[in-house]
C-alpha positions in Angstrom: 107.7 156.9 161.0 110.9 155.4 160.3 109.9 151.9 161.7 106.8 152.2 159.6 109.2 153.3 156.2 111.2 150.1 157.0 108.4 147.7 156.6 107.1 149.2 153.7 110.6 148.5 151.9 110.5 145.6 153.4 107.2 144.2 152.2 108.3 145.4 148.7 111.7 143.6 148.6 110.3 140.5 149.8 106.6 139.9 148.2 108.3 140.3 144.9 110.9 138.5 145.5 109.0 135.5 146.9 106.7 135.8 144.0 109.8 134.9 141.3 110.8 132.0 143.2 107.2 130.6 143.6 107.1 131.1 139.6 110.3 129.4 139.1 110.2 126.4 141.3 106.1 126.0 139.7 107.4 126.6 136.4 108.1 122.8 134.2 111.8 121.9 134.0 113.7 121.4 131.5 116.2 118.6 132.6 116.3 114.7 131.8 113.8 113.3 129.7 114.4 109.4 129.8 112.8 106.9 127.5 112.4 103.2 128.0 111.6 100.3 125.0 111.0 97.1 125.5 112.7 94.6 123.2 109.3 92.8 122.6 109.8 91.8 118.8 112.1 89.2 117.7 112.5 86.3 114.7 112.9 83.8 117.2 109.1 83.5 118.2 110.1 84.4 121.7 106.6 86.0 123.5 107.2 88.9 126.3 110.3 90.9 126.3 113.5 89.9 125.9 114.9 92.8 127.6 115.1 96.8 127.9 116.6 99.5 126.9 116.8 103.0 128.3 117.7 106.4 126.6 118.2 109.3 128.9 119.5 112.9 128.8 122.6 113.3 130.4 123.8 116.4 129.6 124.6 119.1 126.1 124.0 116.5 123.6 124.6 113.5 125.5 122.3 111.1 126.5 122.8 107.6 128.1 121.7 104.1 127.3 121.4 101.2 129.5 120.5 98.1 128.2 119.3 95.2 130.8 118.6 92.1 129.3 115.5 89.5 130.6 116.2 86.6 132.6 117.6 83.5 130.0 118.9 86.2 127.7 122.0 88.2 127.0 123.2 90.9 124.7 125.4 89.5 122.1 129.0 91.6 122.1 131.4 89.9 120.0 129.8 90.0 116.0 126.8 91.6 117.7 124.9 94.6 117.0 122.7 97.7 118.7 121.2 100.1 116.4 118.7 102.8 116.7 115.9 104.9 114.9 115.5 108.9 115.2 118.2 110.5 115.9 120.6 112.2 113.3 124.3 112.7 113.2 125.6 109.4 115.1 128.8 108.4 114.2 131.5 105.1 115.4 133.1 108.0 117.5 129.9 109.0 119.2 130.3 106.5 121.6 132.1 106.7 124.9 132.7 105.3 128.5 131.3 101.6 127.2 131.2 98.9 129.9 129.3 95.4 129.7 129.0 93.6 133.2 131.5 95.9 135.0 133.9 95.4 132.1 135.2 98.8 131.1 137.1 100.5 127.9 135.1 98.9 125.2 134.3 100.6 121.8 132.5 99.6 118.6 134.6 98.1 115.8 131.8 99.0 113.3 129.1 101.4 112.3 126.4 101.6 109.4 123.4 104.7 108.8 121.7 102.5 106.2 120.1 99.1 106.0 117.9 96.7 107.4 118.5 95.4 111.7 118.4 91.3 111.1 114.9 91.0 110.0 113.4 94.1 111.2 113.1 96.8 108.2 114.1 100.8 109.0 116.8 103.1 108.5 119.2 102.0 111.6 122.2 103.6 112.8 123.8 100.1 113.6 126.9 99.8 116.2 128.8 96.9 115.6 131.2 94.2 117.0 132.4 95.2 120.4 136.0 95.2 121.2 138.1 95.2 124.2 137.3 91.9 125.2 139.6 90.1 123.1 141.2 87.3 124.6 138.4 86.8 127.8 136.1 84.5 125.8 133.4 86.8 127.1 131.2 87.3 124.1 127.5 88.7 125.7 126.1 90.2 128.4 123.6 91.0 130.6 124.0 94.8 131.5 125.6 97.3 129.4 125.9 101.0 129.1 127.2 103.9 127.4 127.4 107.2 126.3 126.6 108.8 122.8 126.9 112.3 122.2 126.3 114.2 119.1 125.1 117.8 117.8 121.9 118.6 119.4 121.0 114.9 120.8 118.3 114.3 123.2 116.7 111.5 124.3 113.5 112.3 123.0 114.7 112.0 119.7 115.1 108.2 120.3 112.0 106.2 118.6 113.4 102.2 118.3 116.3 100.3 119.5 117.1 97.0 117.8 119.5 94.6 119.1 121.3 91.3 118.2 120.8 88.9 120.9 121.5 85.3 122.7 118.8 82.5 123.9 121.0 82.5 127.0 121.8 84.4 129.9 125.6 84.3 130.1 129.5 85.4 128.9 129.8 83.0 126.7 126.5 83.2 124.6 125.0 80.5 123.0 124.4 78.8 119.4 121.1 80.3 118.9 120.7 84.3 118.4 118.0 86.3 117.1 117.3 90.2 116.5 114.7 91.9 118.9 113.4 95.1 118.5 111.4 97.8 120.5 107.3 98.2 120.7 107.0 102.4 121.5 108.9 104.0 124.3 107.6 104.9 127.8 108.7 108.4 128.5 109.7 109.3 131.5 109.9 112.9 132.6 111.0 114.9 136.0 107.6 114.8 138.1 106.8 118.1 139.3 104.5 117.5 141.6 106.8 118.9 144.8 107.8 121.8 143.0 104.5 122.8 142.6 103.8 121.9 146.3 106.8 124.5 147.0 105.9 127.3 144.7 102.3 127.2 146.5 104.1 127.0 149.8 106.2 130.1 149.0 103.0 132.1 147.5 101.4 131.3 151.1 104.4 132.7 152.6 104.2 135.9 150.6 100.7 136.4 151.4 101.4 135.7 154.9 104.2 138.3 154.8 102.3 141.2 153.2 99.3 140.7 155.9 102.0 141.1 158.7 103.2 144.2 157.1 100.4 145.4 156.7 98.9 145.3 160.2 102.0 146.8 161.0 101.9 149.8 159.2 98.4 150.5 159.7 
């Protein structure tokens, strides 16, 4: 009888609790979102993309963008700009741990909520005029990254990126620049596919487990 009282407990301890963690791990998460535009619009009559630019969550209001610029092109730094649509709140001291091709500690000498990106009409926050790389003569790149964080901020908040940049693909730019802007986002979130493979795996095991008890104390 005892042995018998034992598995009873037992299969109600476990079935339940096997039950919450199938219904967590099936359930959707609610981590990084990432978005991706392609810089496919431009005033220099240049056809494809000219480069990409990814928003993604990266934590409590912080998200992360990596800009990667196309073969023959970089981003310009020095008098250059990045700007974006839909998000609120941004601000020159939004932006943190800034780095263009490995270089590190760079910052944003300016900053603007209203007006026009080069030719492309919108309301922009606009980042301006890199700094930290005075004295290098680098003035573009092709990789760059940083942080923004501000009240609330996700990445799916993002809808365009514009940015100012060079008919060439190194430090030192080129004399001709042009503005390219972003055709809709891709949005990229966590596939769930092998949670849901787990949750059903751990629902099997439940049912598995209750049968066994059950034979037992029969």
């Amino acid at each position: 009888m005892e042995n018998r009282a034992v598995s009873i407990t037992s299969l109600k301890v476990a079935v339940p609790l096997l039950c919450i963690a199938a219904a967590l791990a099936m359930a959707p998460m609610a981590s990084a979102n990432s978005i991706t535009f392609n810089l496919s619009s431009n005033n220099l009559g240049i056809s494809g993309s000219v480069g990409t630019v990814t928003i993604a969550d990266a934590g409590s209001n912080q998200v992360t963008v990596s800009i990667k610029m196309g073969v023959g092109f970089s981003l310009k730094l020095n008098g250059g700009d990045i700007a974006f649509t839909g998000p609120s709140d941004l601000s020159l001291s939004s932006v943190s741990m800034f780095s263009a091709d490995g270089h590190t500690g760079l910052d944003f000498q300016n900053f603007k909520t209203s007006g026009n990106m080069g030719p492309f009409k919108g309301q922009y926050f606009d980042f301006a005029n890199v700094q930290g790389l005075e004295g290098t003569g680098i003035v573009s790149a092709v990789k760059a990254t940083f942080t923004l964080t501000a009240p609330g901020l996700t990445a799916s908040q993002f809808t365009g990126v514009a940015v100012h940049f060079c008919d060439a693909s190194d430090t030192s730019c080129s004399k001709i620049t042009g503005f390219a802007a972003s055709s809709p986002g891709t949005t990229v979130v966590p596939e769930p596919g092998s949670l849901g493979l787990m949750g059903t795996g751990l629902v099997g095991i439940g049912g598995l487990i209750r049968r066994r008890l059950l034979s037992k104390t029969a």
